[in-house]
C-alpha positions in Angstrom: 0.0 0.0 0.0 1.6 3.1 -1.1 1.9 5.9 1.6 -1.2 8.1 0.5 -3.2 5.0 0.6 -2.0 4.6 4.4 -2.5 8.0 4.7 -6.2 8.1 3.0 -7.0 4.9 5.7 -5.4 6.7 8.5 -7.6 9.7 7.6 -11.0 7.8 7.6 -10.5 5.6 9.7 -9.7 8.5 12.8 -12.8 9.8 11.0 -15.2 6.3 11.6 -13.9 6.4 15.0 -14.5 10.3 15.8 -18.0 9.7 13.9 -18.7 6.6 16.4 -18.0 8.2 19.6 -21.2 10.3 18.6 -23.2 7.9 17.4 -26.6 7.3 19.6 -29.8 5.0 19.7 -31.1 7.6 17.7 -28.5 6.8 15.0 -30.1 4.0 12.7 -26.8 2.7 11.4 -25.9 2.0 15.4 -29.4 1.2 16.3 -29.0 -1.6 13.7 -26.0 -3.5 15.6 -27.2 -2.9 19.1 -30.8 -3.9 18.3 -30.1 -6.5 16.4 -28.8 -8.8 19.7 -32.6 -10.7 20.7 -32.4 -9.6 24.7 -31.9 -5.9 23.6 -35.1 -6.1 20.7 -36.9 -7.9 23.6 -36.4 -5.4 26.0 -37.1 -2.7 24.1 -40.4 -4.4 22.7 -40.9 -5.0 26.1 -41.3 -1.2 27.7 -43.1 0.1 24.0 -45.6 -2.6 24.4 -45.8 -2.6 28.2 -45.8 -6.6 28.1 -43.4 -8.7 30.5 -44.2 -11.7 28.6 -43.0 -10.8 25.3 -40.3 -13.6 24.4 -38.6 -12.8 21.1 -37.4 -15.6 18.4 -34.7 -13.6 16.3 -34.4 -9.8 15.5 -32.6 -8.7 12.2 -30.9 -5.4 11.2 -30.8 -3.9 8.0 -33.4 -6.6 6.5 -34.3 -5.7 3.3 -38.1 -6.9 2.3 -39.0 -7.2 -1.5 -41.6 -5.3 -4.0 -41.6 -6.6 -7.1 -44.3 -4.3 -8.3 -42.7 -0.9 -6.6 -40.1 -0.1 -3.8 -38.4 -2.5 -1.8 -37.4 -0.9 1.8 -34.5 -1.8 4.0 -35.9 -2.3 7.5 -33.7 -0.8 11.0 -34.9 -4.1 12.6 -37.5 -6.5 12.0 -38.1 -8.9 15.0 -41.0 -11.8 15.4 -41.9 -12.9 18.7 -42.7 -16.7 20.3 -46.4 -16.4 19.0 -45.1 -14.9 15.4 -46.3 -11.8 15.8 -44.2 -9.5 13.5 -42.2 -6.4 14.7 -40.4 -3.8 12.2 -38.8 -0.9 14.3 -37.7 1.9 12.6 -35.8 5.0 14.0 -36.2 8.1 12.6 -34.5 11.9 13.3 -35.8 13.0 9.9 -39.7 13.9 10.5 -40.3 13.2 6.8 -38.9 9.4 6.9 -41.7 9.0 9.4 -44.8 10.2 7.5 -48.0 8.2 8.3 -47.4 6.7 4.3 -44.4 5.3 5.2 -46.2 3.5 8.2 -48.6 2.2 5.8 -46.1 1.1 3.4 -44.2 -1.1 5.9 -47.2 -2.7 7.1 -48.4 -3.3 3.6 -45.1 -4.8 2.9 -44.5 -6.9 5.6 -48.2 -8.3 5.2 -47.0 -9.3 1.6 -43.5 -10.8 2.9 -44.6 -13.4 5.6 -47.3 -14.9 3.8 -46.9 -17.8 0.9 -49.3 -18.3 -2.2 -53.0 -19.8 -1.1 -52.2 -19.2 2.7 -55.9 -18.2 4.1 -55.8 -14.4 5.2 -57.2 -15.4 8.7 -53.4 -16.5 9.1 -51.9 -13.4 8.5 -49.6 -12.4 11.5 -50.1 -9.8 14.1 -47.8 -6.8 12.6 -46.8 -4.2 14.4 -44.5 -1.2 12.4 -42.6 0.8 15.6 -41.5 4.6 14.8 -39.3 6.3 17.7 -38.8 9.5 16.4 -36.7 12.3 17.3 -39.3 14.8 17.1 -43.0 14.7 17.5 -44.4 13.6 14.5 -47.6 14.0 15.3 -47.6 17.2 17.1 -49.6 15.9 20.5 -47.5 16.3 23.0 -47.6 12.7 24.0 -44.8 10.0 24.8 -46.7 7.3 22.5 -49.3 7.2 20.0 -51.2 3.7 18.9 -52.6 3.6 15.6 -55.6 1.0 14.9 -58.2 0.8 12.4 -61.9 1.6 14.0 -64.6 1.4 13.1 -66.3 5.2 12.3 -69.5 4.5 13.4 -69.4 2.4 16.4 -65.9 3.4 17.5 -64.9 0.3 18.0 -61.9 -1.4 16.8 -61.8 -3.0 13.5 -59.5 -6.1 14.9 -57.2 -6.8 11.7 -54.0 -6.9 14.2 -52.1 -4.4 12.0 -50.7 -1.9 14.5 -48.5 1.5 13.9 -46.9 2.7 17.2 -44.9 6.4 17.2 -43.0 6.5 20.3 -42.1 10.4 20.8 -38.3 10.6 22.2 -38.6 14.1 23.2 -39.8 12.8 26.1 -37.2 11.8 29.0 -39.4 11.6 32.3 -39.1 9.3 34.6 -41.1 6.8 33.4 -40.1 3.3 31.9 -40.4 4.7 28.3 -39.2 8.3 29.4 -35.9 6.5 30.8 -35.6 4.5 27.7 -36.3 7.7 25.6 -33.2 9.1 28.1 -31.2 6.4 27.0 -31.7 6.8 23.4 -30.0 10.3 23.5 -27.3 9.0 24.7 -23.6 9.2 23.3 -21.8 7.6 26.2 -22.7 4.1 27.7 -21.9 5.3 31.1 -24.7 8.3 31.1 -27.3 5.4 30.6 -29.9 4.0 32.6 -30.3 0.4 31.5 -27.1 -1.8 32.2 -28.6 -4.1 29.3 -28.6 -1.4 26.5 -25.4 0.4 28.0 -23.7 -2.9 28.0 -24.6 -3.1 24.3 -23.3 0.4 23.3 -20.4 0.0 25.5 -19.2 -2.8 23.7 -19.5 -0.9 20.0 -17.9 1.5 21.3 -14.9 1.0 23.5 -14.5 -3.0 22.7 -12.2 -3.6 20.2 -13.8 -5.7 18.2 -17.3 -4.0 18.6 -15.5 -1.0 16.9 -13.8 -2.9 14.3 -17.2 -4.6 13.6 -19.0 -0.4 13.6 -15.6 0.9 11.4 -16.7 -2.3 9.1 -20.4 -1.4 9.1 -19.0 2.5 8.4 -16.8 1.7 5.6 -19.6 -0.5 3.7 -21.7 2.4 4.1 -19.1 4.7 2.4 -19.2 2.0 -0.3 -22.2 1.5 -1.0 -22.6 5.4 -1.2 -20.2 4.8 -3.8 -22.2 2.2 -5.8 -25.0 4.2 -5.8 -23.6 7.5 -6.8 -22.1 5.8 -9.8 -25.3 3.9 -10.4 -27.1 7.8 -10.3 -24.7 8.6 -12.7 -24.9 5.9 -15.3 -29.0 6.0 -15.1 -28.6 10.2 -15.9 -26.0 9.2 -18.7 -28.7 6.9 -20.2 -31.1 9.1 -19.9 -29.4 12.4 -21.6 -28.4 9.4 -24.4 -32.1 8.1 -25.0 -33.4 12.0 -25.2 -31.0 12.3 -28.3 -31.6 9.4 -30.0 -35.2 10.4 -29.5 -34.4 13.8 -31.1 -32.8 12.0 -33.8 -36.3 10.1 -34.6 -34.5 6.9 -36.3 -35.1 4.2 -33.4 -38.0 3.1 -32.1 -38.5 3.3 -28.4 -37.1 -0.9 -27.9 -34.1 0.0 -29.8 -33.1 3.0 -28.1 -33.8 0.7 -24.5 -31.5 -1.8 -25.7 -29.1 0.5 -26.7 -29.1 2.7 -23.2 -29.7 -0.6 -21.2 -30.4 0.7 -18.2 -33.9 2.0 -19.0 -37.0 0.5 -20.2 -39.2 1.0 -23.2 -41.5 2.7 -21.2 -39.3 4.5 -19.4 -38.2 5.7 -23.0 -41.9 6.4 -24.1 -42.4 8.4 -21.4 -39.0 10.9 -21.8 -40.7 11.3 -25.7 -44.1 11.8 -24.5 -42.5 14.6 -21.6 -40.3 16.4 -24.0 -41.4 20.3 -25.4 -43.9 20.4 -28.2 
């Protein structure tokens, strides 16, 4: 390695490590590790859902569910407890990434994801999709908000066991969720409250191989970054291309998508039917 590559890797990596010491709950690319460990999902499903008995299976972070007819979405954590009910938590600082759509779309998704071809519906799982938010989203005032269909006119519940949950962080009393909330905040592991969580931070952040695992996590980030930047690029290259072949009129609209590759005919059609009279 030449000696502005060691420098370059020097550079970034005091960089990962500066970035790291600030990193909080709050953080989804370090919510990700700590809550994916089961006892740490459990616990937390545990306070949010005021339920002692909740057992979790398995928790995963970063797990990506499939659309093939629109978006797919990365999930922060998606978690199913000993009676498969389903749990995607999401943390969000940006008030826009938590918009009552997005809710819907997770749930939609998730309904679509754990089910198989000619399964009845009555066996679709409980789902709940978690937002803890930085801000309040909803504008309240409260510490939690549950979201459940009803029925308009008999206000009573409409029982399809799809549940949205906002839990508002700017809330630190001294309550179980207010100390969680506290904890959230958080940079250091020794200003926490619970030794479960702090143990978990603790470890990505002053053991050496928790921050060799979060430096990993960091640089795959920066590379991916990368990818998609350069996949941005190419897509905009493509399209500038198919808008002069257009322009030129000789190539019909499956010619000039072959020829681009990384759009479709209808994709083409549509930059033909957008451009200036």
């Amino acid at each position: 390695m030449s000696s502005s590559s060691n420098l370059d890797f020097e550079r970034k990596h005091a960089e990962d490590l500066e970035r790291l010491r600030g990193f909080r709950l709050l953080d989804d690319d370090f919510m990700n590790k700590v809550f994916e460990d089961k006892a740490c999902a459990e616990f937390l499903l545990q306070i949010i859902l005021q339920r002692n008995d909740l057992r979790v299976q398995y928790a995963h972070g970063q797990h990506d569910i499939k659309n093939l007819q629109g978006r797919s979405v990365r999930l922060d954590i998606l978690a199913v407890d000993e009676e498969n009910h389903v749990y995607n938590i999401e943390v969000q600082r940006n008030d826009k990434g938590a918009g009552v759509k997005r809710a819907r779309y997770n749930s939609s998704l998730i309904d679509a994801n754990v089910t198989e071809p000619g399964d009845e519906y009555e066996k679709l799982n409980e789902t709940y999709v978690i937002f803890i938010t930085e801000n309040d989203v909803l504008g309240g005032g409260h510490p939690i908000y549950h979201i459940d269909r009803a029925i308009k006119e008999t206000g009573t519940l409409f029982g399809d066991e799809s549940h949205i949950i906002y839990v508002n962080s700017q809330i630190k009393d001294d309550t179980v969720l207010g100390r969680l909330m506290h904890d959230f905040s958080c940079t250091k592991a020794d200003d926490m409250i619970y030794p479960i969580l702090a143990n978990r931070v603790r470890y990505f952040k002053e053991d050496a191989k928790g921050v060799a695992i979060m430096c990993k996590v960091m640089e795959d980030m920066r590379n991916e970054a990368a990818r998609e930047a350069a996949r941005e690029a190419a897509r905009l290259n493509s399209i500038e291309t198919a808008r002069e072949l257009l322009t030129l009129g000789k190539l019909s609209y499956e010619e000039i998508a072959k020829a681009v590759r990384l759009l479709t005919v209808d994709e083409v059609k549509a930059l033909d039917e957008s451009k200036p009279a």
